[in-house]
N, CA, C and O atoms as CSV, one atom per row, in Angstrom:
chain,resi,resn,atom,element,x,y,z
A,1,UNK,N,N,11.225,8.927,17.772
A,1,UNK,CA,C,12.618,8.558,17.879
A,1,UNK,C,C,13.011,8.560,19.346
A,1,UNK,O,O,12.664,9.518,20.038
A,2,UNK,N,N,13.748,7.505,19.904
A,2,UNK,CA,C,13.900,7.441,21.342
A,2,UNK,C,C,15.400,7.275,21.271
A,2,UNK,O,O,15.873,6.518,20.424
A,3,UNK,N,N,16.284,8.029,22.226
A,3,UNK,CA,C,17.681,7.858,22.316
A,3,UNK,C,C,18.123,8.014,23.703
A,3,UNK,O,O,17.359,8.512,24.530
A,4,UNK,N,N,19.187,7.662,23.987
A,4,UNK,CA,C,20.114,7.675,25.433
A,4,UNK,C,C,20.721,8.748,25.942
A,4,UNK,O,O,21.134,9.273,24.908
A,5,UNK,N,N,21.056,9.427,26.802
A,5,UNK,CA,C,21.595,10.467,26.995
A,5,UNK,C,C,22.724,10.361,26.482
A,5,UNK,O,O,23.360,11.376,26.198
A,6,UNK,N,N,23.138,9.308,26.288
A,6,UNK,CA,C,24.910,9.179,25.662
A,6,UNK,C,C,24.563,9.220,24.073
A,6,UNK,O,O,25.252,9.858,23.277
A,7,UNK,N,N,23.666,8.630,23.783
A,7,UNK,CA,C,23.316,9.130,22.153
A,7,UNK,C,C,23.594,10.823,21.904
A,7,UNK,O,O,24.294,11.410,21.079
A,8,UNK,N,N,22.724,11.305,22.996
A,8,UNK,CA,C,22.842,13.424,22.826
A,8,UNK,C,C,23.893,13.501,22.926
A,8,UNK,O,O,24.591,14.001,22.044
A,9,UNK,N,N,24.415,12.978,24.164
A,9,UNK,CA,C,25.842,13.329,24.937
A,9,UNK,C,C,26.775,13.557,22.852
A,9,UNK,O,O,27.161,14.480,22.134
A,10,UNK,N,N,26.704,12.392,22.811
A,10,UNK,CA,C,27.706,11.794,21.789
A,10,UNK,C,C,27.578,12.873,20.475
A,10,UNK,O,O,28.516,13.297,19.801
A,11,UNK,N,N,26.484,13.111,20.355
A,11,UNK,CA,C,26.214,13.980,19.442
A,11,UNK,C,C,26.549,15.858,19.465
A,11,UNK,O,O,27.063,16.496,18.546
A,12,UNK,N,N,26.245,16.203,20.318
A,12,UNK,CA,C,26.699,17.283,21.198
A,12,UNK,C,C,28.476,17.350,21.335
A,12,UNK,O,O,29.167,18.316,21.014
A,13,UNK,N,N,28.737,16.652,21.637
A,13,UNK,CA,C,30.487,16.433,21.229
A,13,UNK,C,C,30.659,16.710,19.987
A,13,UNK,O,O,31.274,17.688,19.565
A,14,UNK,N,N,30.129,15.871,19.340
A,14,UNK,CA,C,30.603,15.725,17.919
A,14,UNK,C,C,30.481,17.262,17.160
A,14,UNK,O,O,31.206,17.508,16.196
A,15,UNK,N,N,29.666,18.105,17.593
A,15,UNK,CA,C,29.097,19.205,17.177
A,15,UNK,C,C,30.233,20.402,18.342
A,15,UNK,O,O,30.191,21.624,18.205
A,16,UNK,N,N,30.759,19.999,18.951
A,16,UNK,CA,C,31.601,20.637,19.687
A,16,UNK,C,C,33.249,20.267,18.934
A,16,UNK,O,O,34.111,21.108,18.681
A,17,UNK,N,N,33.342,18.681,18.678
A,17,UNK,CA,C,34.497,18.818,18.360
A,17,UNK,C,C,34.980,19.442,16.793
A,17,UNK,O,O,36.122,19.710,16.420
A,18,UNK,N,N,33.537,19.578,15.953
A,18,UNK,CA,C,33.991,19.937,14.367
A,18,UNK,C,C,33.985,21.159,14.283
A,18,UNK,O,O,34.407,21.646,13.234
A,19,UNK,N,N,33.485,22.091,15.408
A,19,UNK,CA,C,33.449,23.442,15.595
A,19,UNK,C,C,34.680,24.129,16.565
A,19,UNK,O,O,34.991,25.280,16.873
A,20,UNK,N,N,35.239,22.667,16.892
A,20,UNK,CA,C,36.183,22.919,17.998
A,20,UNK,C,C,36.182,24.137,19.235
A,20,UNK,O,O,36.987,24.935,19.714
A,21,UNK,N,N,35.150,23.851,19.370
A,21,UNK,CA,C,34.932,24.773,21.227
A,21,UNK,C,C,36.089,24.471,22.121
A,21,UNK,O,O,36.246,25.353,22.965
A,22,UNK,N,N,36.617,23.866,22.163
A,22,UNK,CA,C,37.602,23.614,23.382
A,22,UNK,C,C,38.815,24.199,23.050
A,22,UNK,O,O,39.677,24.197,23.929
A,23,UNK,N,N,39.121,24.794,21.774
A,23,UNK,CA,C,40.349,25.855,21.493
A,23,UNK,C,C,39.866,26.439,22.339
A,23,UNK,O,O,38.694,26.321,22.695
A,24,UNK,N,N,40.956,27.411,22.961
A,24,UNK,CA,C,41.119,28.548,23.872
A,24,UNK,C,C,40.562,29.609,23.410
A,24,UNK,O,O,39.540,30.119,23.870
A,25,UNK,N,N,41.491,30.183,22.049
A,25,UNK,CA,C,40.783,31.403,21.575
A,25,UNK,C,C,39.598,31.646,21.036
A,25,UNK,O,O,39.048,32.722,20.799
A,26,UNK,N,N,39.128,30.169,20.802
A,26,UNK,CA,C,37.871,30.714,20.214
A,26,UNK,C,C,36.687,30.538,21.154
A,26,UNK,O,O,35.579,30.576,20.618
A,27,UNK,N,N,36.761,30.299,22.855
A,27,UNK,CA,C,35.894,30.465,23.551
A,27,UNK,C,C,34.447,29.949,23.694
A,27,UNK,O,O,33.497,30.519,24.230
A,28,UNK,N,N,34.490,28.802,23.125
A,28,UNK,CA,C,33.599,27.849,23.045
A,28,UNK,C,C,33.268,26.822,24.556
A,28,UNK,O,O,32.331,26.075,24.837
A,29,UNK,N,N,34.322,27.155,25.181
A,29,UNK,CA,C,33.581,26.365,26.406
A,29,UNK,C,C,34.160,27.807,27.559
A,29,UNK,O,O,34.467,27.585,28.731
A,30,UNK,N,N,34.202,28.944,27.054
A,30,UNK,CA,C,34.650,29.706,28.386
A,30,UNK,C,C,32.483,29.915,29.410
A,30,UNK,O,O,31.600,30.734,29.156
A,31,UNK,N,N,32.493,29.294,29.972
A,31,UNK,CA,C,31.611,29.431,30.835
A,31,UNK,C,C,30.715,30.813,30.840
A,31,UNK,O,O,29.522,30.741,30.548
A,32,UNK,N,N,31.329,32.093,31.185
A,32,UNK,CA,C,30.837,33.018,30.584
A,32,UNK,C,C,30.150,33.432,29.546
A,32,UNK,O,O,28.966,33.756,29.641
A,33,UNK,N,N,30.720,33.460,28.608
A,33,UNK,CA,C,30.312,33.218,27.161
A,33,UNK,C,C,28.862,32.351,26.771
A,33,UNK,O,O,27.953,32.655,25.999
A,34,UNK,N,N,29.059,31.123,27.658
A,34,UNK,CA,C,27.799,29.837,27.755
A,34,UNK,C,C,26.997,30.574,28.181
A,34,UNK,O,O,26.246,31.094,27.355
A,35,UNK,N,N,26.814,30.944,29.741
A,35,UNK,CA,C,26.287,31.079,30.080
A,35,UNK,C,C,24.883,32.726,29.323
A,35,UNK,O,O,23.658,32.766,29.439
A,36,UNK,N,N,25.681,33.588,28.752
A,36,UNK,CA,C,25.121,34.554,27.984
A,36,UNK,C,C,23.990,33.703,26.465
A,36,UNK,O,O,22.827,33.781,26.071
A,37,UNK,N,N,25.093,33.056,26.133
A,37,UNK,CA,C,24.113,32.457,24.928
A,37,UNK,C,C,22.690,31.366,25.954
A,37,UNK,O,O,21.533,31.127,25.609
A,38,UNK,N,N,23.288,31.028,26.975
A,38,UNK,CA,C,21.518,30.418,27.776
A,38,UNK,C,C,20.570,31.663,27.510
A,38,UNK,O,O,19.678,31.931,26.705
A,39,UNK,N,N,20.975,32.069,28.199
A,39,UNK,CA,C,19.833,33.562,28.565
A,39,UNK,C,C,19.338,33.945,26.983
A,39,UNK,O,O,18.268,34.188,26.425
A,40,UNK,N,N,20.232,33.885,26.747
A,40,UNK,CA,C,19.845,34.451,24.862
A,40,UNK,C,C,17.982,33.428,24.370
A,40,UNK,O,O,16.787,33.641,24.166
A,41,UNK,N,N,19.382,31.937,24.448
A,41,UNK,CA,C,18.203,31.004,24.005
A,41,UNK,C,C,17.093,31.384,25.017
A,41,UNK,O,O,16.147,32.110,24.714
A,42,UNK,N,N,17.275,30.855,26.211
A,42,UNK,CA,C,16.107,31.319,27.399
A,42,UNK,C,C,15.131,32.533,26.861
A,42,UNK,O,O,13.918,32.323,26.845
A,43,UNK,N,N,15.544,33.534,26.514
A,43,UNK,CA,C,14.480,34.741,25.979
A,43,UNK,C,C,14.493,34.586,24.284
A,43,UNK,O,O,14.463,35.639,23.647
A,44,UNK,N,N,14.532,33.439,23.618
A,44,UNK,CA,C,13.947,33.212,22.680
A,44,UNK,C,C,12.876,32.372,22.659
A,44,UNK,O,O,11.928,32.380,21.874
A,45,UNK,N,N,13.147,31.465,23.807
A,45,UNK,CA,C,11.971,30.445,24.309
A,45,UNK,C,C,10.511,31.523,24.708
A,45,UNK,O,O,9.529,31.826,24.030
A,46,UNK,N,N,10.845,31.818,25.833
A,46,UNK,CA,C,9.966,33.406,26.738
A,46,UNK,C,C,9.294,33.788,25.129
A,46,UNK,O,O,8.187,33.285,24.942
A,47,UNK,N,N,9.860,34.623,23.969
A,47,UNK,CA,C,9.241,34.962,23.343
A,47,UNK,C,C,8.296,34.281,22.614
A,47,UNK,O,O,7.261,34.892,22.347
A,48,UNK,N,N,8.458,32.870,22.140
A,48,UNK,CA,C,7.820,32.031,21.632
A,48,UNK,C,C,6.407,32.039,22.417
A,48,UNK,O,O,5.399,31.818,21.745
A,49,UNK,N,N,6.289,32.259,23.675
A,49,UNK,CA,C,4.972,32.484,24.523
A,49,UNK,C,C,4.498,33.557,24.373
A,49,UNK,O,O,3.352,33.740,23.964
A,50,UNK,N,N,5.385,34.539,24.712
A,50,UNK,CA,C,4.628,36.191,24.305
A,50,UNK,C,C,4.434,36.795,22.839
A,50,UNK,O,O,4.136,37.977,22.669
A,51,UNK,N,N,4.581,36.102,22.039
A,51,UNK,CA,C,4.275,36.301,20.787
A,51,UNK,C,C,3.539,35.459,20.003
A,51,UNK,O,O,3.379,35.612,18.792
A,52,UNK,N,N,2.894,34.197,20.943
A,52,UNK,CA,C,2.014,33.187,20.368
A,52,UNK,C,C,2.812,32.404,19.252
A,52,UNK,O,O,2.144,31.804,18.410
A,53,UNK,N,N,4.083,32.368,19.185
A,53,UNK,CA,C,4.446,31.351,18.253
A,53,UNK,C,C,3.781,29.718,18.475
A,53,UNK,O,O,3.123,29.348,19.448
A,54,UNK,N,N,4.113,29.011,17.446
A,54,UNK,CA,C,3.856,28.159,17.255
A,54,UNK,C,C,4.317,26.894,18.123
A,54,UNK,O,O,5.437,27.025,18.618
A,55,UNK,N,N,3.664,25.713,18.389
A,55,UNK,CA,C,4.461,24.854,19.260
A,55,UNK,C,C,6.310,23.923,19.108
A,55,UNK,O,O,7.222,23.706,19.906
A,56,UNK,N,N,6.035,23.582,17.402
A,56,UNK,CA,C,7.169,23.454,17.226
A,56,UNK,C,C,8.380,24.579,17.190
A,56,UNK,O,O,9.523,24.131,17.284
A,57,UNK,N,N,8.202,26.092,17.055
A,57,UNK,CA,C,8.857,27.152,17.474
A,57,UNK,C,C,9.395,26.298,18.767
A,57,UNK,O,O,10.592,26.031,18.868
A,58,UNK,N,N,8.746,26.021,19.430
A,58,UNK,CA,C,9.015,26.684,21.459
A,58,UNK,C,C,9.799,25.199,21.214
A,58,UNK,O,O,10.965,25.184,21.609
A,59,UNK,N,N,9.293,23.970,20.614
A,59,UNK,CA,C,10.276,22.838,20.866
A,59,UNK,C,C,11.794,23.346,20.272
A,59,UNK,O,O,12.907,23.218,20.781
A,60,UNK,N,N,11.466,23.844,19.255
A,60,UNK,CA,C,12.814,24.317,18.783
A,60,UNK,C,C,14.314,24.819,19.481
A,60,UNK,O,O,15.445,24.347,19.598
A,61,UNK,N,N,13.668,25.938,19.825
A,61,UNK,CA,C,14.387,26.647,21.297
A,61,UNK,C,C,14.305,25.910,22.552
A,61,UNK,O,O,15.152,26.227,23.388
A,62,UNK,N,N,13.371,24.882,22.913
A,62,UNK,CA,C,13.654,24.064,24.001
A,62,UNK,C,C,15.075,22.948,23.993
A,62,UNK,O,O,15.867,22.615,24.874
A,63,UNK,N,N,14.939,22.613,22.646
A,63,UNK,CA,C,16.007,21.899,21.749
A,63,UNK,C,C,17.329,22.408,22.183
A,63,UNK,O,O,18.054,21.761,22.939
A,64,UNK,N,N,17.731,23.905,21.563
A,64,UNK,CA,C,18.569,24.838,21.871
A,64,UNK,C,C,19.157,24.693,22.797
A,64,UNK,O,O,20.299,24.258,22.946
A,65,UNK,N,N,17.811,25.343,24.114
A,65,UNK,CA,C,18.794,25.109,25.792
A,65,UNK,C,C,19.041,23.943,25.749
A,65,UNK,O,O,20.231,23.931,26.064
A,66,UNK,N,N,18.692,22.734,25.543
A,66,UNK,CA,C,19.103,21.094,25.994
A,66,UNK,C,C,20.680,21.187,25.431
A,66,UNK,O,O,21.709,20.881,26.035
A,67,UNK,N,N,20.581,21.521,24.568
A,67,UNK,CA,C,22.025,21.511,23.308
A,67,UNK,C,C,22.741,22.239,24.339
A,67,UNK,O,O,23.629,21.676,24.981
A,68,UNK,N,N,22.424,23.443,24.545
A,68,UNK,CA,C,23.749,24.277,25.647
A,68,UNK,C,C,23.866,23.572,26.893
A,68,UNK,O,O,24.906,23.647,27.546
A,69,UNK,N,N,22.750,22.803,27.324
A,69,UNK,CA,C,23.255,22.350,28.444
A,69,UNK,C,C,24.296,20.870,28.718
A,69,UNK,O,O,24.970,20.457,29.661
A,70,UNK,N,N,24.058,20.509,27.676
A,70,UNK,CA,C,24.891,19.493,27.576
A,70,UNK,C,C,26.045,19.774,27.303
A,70,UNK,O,O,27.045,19.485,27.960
A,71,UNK,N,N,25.959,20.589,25.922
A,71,UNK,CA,C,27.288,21.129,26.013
A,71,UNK,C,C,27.998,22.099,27.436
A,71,UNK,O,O,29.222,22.096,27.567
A,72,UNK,N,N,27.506,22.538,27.993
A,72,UNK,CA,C,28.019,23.053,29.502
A,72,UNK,C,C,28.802,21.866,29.883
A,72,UNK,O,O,30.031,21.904,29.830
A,73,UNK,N,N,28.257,20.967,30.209
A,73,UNK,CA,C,28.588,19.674,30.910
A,73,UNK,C,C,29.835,19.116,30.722
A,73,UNK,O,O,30.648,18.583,31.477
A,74,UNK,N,N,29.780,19.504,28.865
A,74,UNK,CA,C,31.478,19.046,27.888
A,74,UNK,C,C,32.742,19.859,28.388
A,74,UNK,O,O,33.940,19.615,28.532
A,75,UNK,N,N,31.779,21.099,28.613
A,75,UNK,CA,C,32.962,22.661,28.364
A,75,UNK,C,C,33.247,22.450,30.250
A,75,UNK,O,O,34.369,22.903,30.477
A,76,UNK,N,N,32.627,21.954,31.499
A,76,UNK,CA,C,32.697,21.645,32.579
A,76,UNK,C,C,33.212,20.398,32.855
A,76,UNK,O,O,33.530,20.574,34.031
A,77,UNK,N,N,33.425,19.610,32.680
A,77,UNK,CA,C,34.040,18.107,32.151
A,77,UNK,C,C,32.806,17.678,33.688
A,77,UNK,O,O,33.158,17.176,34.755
A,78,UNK,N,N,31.732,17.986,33.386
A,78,UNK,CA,C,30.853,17.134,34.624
A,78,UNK,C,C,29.753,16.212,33.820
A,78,UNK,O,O,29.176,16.594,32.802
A,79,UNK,N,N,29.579,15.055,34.389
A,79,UNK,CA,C,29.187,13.941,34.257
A,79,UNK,C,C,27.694,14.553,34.968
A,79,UNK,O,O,27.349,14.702,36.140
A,80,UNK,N,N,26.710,14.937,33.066
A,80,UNK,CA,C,25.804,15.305,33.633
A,80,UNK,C,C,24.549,14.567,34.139
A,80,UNK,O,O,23.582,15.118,34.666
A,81,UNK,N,N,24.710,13.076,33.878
A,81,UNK,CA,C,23.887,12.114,34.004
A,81,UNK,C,C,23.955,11.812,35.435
A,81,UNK,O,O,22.996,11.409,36.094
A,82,UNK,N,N,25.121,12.022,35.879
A,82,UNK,CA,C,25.059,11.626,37.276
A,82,UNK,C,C,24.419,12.704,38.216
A,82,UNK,O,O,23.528,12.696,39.065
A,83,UNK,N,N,25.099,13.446,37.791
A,83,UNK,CA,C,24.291,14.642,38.558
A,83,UNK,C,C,22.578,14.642,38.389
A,83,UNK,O,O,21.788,14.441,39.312
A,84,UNK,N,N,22.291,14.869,37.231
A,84,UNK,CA,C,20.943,14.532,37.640
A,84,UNK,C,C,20.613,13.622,38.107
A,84,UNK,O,O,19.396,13.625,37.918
A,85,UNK,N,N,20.886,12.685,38.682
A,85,UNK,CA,C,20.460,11.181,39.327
A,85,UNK,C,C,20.500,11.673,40.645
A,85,UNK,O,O,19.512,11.878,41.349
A,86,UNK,N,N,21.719,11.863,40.963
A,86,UNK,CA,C,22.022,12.702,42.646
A,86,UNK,C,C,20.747,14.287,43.176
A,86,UNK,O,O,20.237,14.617,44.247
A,87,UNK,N,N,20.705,14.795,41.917
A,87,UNK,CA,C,19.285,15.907,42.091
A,87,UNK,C,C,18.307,15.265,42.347
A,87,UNK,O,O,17.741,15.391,43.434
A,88,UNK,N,N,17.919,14.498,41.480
A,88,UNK,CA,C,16.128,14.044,41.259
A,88,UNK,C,C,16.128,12.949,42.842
A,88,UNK,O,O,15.222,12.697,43.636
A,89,UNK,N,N,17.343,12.582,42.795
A,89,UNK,CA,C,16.824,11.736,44.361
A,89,UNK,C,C,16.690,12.765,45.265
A,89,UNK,O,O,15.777,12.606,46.075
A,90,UNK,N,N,17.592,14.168,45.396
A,90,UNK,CA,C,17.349,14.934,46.382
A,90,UNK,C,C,16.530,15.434,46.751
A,90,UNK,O,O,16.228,15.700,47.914
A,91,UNK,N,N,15.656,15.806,45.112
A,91,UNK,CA,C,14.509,16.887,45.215
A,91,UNK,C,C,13.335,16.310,45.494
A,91,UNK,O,O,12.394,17.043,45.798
A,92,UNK,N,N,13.107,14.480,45.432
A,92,UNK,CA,C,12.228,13.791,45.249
A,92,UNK,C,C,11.827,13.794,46.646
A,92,UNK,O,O,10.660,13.485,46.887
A,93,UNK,N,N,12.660,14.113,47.672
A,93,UNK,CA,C,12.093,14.295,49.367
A,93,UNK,C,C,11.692,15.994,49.709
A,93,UNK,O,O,11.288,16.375,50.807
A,94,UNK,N,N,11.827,16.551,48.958
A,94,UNK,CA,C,11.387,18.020,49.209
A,94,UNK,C,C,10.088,17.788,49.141
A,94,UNK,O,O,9.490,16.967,48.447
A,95,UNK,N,N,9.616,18.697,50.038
A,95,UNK,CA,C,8.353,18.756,50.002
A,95,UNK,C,C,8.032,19.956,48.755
A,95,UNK,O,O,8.887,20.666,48.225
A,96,UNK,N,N,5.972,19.947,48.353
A,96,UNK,CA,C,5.878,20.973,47.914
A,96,UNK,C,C,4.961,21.964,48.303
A,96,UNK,O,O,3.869,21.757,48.834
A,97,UNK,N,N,5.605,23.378,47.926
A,97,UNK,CA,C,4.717,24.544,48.587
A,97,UNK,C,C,4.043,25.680,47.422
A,97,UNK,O,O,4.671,26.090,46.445
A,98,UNK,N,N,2.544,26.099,47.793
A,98,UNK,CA,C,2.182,27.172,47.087
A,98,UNK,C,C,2.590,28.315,46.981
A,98,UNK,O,O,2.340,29.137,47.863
A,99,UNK,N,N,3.207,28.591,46.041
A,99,UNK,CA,C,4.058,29.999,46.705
A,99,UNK,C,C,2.733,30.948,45.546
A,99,UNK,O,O,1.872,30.347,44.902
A,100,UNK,N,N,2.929,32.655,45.552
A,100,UNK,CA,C,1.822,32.786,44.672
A,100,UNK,C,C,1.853,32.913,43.384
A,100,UNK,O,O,1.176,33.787,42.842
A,101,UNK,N,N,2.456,32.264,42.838
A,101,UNK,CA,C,2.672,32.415,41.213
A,101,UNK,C,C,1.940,30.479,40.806
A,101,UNK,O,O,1.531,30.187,39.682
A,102,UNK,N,N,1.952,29.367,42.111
A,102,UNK,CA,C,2.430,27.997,42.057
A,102,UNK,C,C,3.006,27.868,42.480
A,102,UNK,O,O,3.929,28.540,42.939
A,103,UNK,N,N,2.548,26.405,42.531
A,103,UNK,CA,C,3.208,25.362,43.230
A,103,UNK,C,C,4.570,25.154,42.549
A,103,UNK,O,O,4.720,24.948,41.345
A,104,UNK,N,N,6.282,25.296,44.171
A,104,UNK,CA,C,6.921,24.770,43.906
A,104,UNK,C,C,7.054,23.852,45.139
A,104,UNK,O,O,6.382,23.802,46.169
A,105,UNK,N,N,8.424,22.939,44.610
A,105,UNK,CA,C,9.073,22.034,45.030
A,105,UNK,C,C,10.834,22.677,45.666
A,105,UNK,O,O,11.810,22.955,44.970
A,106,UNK,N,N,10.714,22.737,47.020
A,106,UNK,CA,C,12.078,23.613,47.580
A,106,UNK,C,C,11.826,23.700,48.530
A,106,UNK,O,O,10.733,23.859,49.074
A,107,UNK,N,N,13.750,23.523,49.253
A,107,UNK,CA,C,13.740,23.122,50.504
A,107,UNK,C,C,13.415,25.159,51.299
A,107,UNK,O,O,13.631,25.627,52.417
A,108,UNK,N,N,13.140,25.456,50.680
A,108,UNK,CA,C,13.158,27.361,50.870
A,108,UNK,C,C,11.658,27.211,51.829
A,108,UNK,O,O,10.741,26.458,51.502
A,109,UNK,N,N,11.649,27.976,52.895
A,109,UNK,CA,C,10.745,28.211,53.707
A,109,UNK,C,C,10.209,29.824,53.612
A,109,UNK,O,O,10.859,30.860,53.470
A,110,UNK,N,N,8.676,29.584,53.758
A,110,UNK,CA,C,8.523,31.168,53.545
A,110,UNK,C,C,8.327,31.767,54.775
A,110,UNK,O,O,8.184,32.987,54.852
């Protein structure tokens, strides 16, 4: 199945607006809040490795963070397509360095 970021985008809304995150009290886009349920998903992913789960497990929870991050984007009113366009050109002139864990990509000097 192949879709558009505005396909997720669109979908991700839709799953925001029937749950209505953007009420106040119920704290669906307070940033804080987001940001705790990443880390959550994030160390459900992590475990999927340290516990040898299965591969569709780890897509699962990869699924997850994509879902929060988009939704970030809703609860941030930022246009996350653009932004990544403006990153990937930035990062695409970084050079890359061995640091000792691997190879990254960053403008960070050791």
């Amino acid at each position: 199945m192949s879709q558009t970021y505005s396909d997720m985008l669109a979908k991700v809304k839709e799953f925001h607006d029937k749950h209505q995150f953007s009420k106040e009290e119920y704290r669906g886009h307070d940033m804080s809040y987001r940001i705790l349920l990443t880390i959550e998903e994030l160390g459900e992913l992590a475990e999927c490795f340290t516990k040898g789960k299965s591969d569709e497990e780890k897509a699962e929870e990869l699924a997850d963070l994509l879902i929060l991050i988009i939704g970030h984007s809703i609860a941030m009113d930022v246009d996350l397509e653009e932004a990544f366009d403006n990153k990937m050109e930035e990062i695409m002139k970084r050079p890359a360095i061995m640091g000792d864990l691997g190879i990254r990509v960053t403008n960070y000097e050791q």
